[in-house]
N, C-alpha and C positions, 0 to 999 in steps of 0.2 A: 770636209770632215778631217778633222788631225789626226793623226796616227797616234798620238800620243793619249789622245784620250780613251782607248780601250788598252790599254799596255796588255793585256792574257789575252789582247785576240792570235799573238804569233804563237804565245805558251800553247794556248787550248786549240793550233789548228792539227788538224789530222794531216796524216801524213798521204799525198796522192802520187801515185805513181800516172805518167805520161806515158802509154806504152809505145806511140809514134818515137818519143824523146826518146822511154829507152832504148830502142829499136838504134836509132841514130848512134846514139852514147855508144851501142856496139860497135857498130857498122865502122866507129872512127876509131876504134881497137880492134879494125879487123887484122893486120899485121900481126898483132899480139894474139889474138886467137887462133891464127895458123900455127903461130908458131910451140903455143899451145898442143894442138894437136897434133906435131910432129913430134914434139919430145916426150909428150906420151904414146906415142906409138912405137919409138924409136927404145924408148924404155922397157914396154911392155916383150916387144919383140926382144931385147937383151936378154931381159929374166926368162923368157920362155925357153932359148935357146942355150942359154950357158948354164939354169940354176934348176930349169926342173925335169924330171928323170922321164924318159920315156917309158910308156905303159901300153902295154899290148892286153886283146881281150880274146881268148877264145871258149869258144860257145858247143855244147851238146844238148841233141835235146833227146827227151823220151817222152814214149807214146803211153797213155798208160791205160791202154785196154788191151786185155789179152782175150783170147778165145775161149769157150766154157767147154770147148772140144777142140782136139787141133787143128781145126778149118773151119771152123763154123764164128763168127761175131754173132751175136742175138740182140735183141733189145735191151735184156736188162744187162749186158757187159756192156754198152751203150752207156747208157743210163748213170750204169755204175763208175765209168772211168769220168765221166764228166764233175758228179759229185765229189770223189775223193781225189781231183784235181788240185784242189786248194789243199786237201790235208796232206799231201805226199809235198808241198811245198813248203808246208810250215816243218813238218816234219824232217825235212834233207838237211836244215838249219839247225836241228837238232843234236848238241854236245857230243851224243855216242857217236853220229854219223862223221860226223866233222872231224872228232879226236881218232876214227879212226882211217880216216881219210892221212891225218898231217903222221900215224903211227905206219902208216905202210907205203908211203913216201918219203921217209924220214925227212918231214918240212919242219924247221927253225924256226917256227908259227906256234903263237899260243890261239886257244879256241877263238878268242874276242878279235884276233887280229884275220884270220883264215875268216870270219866272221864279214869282216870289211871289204874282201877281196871277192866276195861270192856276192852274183845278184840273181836270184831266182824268180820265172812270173810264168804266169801261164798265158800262153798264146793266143789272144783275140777271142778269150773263152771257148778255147777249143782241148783238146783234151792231148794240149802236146803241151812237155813241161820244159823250158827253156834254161837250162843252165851255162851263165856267163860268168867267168871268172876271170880277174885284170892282175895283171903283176909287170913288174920291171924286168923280166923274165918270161921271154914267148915260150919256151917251152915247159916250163913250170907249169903257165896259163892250161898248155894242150892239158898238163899230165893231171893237173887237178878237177880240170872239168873233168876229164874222164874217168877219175874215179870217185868221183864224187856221184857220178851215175850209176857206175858197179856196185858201188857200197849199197846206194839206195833200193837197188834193183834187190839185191843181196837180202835189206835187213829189214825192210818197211814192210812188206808183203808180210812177215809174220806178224809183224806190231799189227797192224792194221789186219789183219785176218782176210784180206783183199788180195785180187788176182796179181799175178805178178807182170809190170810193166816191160816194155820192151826199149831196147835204147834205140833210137830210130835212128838217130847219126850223132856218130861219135868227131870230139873237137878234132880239128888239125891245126898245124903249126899256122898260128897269123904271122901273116907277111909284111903287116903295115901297122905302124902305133896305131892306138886307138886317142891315145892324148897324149902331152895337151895339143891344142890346135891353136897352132902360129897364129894363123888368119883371125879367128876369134880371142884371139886373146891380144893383139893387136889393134883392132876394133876395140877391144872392150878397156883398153889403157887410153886412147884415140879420145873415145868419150868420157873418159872420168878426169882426163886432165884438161877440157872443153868447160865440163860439168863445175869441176872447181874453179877456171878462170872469172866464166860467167858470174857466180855467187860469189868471188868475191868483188868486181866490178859492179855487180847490183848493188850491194852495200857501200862500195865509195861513191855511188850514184845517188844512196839514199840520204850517204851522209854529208853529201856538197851542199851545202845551204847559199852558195854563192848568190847572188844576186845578177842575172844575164839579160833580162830581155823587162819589156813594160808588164808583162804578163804575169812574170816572177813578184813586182812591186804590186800589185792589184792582188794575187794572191796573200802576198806575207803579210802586208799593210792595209788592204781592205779600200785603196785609195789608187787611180791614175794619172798616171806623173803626168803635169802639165807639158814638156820636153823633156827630147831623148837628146843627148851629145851624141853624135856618131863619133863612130872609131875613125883614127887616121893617123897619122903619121906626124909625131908632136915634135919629135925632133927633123922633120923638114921642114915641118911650118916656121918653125923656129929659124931653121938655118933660112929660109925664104925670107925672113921678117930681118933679121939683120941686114942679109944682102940689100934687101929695100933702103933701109936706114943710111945705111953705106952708101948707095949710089943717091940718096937725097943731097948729104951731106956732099957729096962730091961735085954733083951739079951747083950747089950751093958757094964753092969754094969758086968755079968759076967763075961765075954770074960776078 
């Protein structure tokens, strides 16, 4: 069959991927993907270290059932702190609560921002309400968790017409960042500069149309080569081919 007679059979072939090849096509860029993956971890680790600010987190919680008698729990205070769990949480996020949380602190914080720093959840649906608050400042952290729970203890009970919670443990000074974290953020530079090598060596892999093996001609061409030329060494054959000619000639001169 001529290759020439279907000329759109190269235009209209799709394009296949060899996952053994690509695999290979890696595997001979392994150097280049170590090194890859060093300079983005080497990277990662710089920026985490020199450019971004250490953040501490500390945490209060409250309990929010209280007694219907000074010693007694019942059912329905049961009951009742379980359901207005969620509402004393949506509530603590609440503008009055907040503005006057950053008013009797005097914090440098507008509400949307004090907003950012506060993460509020209730615990394993149990009726303890977990206030964590992060700043660039451990003691900051302590002072606003901790009255962010006063305030609530303070002002919620009347909004809500509901018993008054108790603070079960109040934050203390954290001793250790909470972020960023070296290790994870090293790992995670590690793999994005892997991630981009890879993508773009699949793409100079997609785009080499080279011509390598019989297997390449059968595919492009639709036809296989009668002979293959092996690879060698053209310039020794060469230098071997004169030497010959030479020591012909030379015998020759004898004779």
């Amino acid at each position: 069959m001529n290759p020439q007679s279907n000329p759109s059979r190269v235009e209209d072939q799709e394009i296949e991927i060899d996952l053994l090849d690509l695999f290979g096509y890696y595997l001979s860029k392994l150097p280049l993907l170590i090194l890859a993956v060093v300079v983005g971890a080497v990277i990662a680790g710089t920026v985490t270290v020199t450019m971004l600010p250490n953040k501490y987190t500390a945490t209060s919680r409250m309990y929010m059932v209280s007694a219907s008698s000074d010693s007694v729990v019942n059912l329905s205070d049961l009951n009742l702190g379980t359901s207005i769990s969620s509402d004393y949480v949506e509530l603590m996020m609440s503008r009055p609560v907040l503005e006057d949380v950053i008013e009797k602190l005097n914090l440098d914080y507008t509400y949307a921002q004090l907003c950012g720093m506060v993460n509020l959840s209730v615990v394993n649906n149990t009726r303890i309400v977990k206030i964590a608050v992060t700043s660039t400042d451990p003691t900051e952290a302590m002072n606003i968790s901790n009255q962010i729970a006063r305030t609530a203890r303070q002002r919620l009970p009347k909004v809500m017409e509901a018993p008054t919670p108790s603070i079960a443990e109040e934050a203390v000074l954290p001793t250790g960042k909470s972020s960023p974290s070296l290790t994870k953020n090293v790992v995670i530079g590690a793999m994005l500069a892997l991630i981009a090598l890879l993508a773009v060596l699949t793409l100079l892999y997609l785009m080499d149309d080279t011509i390598k093996t019989a297997e390449d001609v059968e595919k492009m061409f639709g036809v296989m080569p009668l002979s293959v030329i092996p690879e060698g060494d053209i310039a020794g054959l060469k230098k071997d081919s004169d030497s010959g000619r030479s020591s012909v000639r030379h015998r020759k001169k004898k004779s």
